[in-house]
N, C-alpha and C positions, 0 to 999 in steps of 0.2 A: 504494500500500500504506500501511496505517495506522505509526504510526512504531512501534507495539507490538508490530508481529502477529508471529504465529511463522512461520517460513519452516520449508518441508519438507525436510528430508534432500535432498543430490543423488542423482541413483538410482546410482550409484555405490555410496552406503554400502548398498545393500539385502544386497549380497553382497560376498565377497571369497575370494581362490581361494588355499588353502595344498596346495600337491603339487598335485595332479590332484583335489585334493577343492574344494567348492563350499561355503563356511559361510555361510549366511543369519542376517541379525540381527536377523530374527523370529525364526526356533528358538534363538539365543543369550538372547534378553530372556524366551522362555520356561524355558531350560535355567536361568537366575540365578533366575528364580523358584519354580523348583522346589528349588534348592538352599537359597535361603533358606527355604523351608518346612519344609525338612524339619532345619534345624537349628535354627531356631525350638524347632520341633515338639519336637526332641529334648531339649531342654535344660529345655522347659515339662514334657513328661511324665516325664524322669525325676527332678525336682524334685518329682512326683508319687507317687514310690516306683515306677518301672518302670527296669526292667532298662535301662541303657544302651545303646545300639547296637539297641535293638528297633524302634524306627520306622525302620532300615531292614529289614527283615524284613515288614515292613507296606506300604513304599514300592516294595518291588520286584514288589510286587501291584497297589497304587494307581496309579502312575503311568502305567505298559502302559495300564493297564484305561481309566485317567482321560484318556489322547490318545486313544484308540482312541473310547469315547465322547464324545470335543469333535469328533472329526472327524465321527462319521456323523450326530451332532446336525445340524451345521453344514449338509451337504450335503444330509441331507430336509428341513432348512426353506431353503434353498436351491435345489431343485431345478434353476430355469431357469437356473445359472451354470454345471450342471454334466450336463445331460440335453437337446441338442437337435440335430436334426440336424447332420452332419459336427463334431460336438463330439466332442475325445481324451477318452475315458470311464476308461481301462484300462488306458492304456500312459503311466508312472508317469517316464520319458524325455520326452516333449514334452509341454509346457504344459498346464494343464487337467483333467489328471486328476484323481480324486476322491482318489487317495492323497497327490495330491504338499500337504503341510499347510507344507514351507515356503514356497510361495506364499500363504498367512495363509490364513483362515478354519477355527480351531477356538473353538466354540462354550462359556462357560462351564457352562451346564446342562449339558451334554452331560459334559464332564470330571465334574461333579459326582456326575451319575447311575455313568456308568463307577467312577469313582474311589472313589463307596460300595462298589461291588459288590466292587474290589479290597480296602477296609478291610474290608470284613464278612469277607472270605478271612482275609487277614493277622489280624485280630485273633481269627480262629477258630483258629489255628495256634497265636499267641503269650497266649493267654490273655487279652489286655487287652478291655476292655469300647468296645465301638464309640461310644458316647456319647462317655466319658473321652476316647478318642481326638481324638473332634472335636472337643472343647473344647480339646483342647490345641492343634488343628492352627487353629480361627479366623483368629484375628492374623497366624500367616505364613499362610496362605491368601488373605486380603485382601491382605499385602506381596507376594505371589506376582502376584498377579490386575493389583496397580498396575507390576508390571516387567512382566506379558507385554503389558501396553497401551503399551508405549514401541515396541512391535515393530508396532504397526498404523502407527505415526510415520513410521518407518521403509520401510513398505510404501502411506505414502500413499492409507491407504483407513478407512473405516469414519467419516469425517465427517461432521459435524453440517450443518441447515439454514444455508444463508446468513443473515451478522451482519456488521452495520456496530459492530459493538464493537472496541474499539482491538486485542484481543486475540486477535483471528480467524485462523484458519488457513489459511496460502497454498497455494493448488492449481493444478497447472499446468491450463491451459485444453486439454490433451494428452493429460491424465489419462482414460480409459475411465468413471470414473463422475464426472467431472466436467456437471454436469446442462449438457443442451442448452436454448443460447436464454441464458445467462449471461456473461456482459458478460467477457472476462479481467481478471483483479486480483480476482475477488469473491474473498469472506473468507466463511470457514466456521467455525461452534461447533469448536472442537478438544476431541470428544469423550473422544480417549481421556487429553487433560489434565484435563477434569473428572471423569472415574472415577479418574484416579489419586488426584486429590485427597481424592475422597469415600471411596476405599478407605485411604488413610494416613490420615483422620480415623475410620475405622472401626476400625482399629486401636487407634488413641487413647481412642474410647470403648470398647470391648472391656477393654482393661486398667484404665482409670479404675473400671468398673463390678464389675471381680474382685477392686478392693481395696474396693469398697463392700459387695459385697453375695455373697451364696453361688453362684458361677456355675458349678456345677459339674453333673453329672449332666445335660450335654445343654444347659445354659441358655446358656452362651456362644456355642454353634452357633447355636444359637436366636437370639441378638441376632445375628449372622454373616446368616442366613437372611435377617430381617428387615430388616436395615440392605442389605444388598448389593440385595435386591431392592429397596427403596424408588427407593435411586441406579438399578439398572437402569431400573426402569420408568421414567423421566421421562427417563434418556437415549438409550433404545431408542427413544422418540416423538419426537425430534429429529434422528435417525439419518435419512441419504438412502439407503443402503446397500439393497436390493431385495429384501424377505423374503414369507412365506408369510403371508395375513392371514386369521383367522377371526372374523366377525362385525363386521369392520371394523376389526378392531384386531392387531398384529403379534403373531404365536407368542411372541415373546419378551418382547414385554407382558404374556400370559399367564402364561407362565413364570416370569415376575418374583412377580406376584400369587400364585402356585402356591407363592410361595417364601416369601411374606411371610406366609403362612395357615397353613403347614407351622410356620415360626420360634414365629407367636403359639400355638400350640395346643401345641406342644412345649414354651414356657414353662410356661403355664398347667398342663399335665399333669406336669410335673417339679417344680415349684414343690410340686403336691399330694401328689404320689406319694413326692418326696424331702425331709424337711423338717431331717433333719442332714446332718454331714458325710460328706465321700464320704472316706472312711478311705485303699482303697488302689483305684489305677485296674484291679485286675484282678479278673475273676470269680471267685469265692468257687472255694477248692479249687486255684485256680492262681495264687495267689501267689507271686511271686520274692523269694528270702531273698537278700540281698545279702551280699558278703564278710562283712562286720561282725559282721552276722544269725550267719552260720555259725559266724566264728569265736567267738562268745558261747553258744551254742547246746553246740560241741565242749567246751568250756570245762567247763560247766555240767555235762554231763553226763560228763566227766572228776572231775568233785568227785562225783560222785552216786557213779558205780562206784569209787572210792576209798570211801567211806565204806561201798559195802555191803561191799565187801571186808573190812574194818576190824571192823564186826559178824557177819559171816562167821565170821572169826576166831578173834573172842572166845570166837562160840559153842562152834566146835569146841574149844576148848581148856574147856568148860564154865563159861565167866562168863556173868554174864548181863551185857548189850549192854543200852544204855541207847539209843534210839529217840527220847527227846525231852527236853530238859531244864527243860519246861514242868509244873508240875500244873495240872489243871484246878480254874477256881473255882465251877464248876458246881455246885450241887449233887444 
């Protein structure tokens, strides 16, 4: 072994048994990435002028919808891991089924696609504008994406082609997709340390570029889009991991490309379409007045009904009630 390389989890840490229950530390490095997102999330959009506590009203849509989507993603570009003679298809108890997702394999398109269909819900509900939304969720989205890649670590799978780099990933020669015909000791790209990394630099430019420039209305998604797929495609084509290939090239190359052409076109049409600020993140007509809001609002119109009262008054008692204390210099 190189003096560098990173050595895998014992499989021990994949699990651990509290009661009678079974916690996998794939769903825990998922479960931390969802939490960080969603306070990210929270703290970016209501700095945005939205209601506090409202992205969970949104997340209790997204998330469901957003595994639910990473898992069947996963398993129709998967098919042969999960469709073949005397293969458990259904019974969610012994190994292999298509439900069991703490055994790894949930797909991020797949969350993506699900997880829109949950925000377009949620922000139908709570008024926010589904753009706004995604700009706000980016950054912990990317922070999300770089903990659930600690849980393939963990699960010993989804690594990269053999590399005599000092830095290479140690795999047991025991391991099911370790490739046949491979010498024990080879070292492997540790894929999901170079997407964590490219995703905590995604981050980094995400924020650097919202204090440069106007990333709002959709644009910060848009660089999210573009930057996540760039990193996918060049690590999905170093990936040993057995996927669906069209035209010679992985679904999820595609996918990737699908995501970077979505990113660029959504700049360019946001860029055109929005050319000021984005005032408040919610649809016109369903703006939240916050405390402040109201109580200035109460206030205000406590002096108004004072004062017609006051000229009310006057009237009836036959003064005449003075309305302005302005002439005009009109002529």
């Amino acid at each position: 072994m190189a003096p560098l390389s990173i050595p895998s989890p014992s499989p021990e840490w994949q699990s651990f048994q509290v009661g009678p229950f079974t916690i996998h530390m794939y769903a825990i490095c998922i479960l931390v990435g969802i939490i960080l997102a969603v306070i990210i999330t929270s703290r970016r959009l209501t700095k945005r002028g939205a209601e506090p506590g409202v992205v969970i009203d949104i997340a209790l849509w997204a998330v469901p919808l957003g595994i639910i989507g990473a898992r069947i993603y996963h398993v129709l570009t998967h098919p042969n891991d999960y469709f073949f003679e005397g293969a458990n298809v259904w019974n969610p108890f012994a190994p292999g089924a298509v439900w069991n997702i703490w055994e790894g394999g949930n797909a991020i398109y797949g969350a993506l696609i699900g997880g829109a269909v949950g925000v377009l819900i949620g922000c139908r509900f709570t008024g926010i504008r589904f753009l706004s939304f995604a700009d706000a969720l980016a950054p912990g989205l990317l922070l999300a994406q770089a903990a659930g890649r600690l849980g393939n670590w963990f699960n010993h799978e989804l690594f990269g082609a053999p590399t005599d780099l000092p830095w290479g990933l140690e795999i047991s020669s025991d391991n099911a997709a370790f490739p046949a015909g491979l010498a024990e000791g080879t070292l492997f790209h540790p894929t999901f340390l170079y997407e964590i990394i490219w995703n905590l630099a995604g981050v980094v430019a995400i924020l650097l570029l919202e204090r440069a420039f106007n990333m709002r209305w959709g644009r910060a998604f848009a660089v999210y889009l573009i930057w996540y797929g760039l990193g996918r495609a060049f690590l999905e084509s170093i990936r040993l991991d057995p996927s669906e290939m069209f035209l010679g090239i992985r679904v999820n190359v595609w996918a990737s490309f699908g995501a970077i052409l979505v990113g660029v076109i959504l700049l360019i049409v946001q860029y055109r379409r929005h050319t000021g600020s984005e005032v408040t993140p919610y649809v016109p007509g369903r703006e939240w007045k916050g405390p402040d809001a109201a109580l200035d609002s109460d206030e205000t119109e406590s002096d108004s009904d004072s004062l017609d009262n006051e000229v009310g008054s006057e009237n009836i008692e036959g003064e005449t009630a003075a309305t302005s204390t302005h002439r005009s210099t009109t002529p």
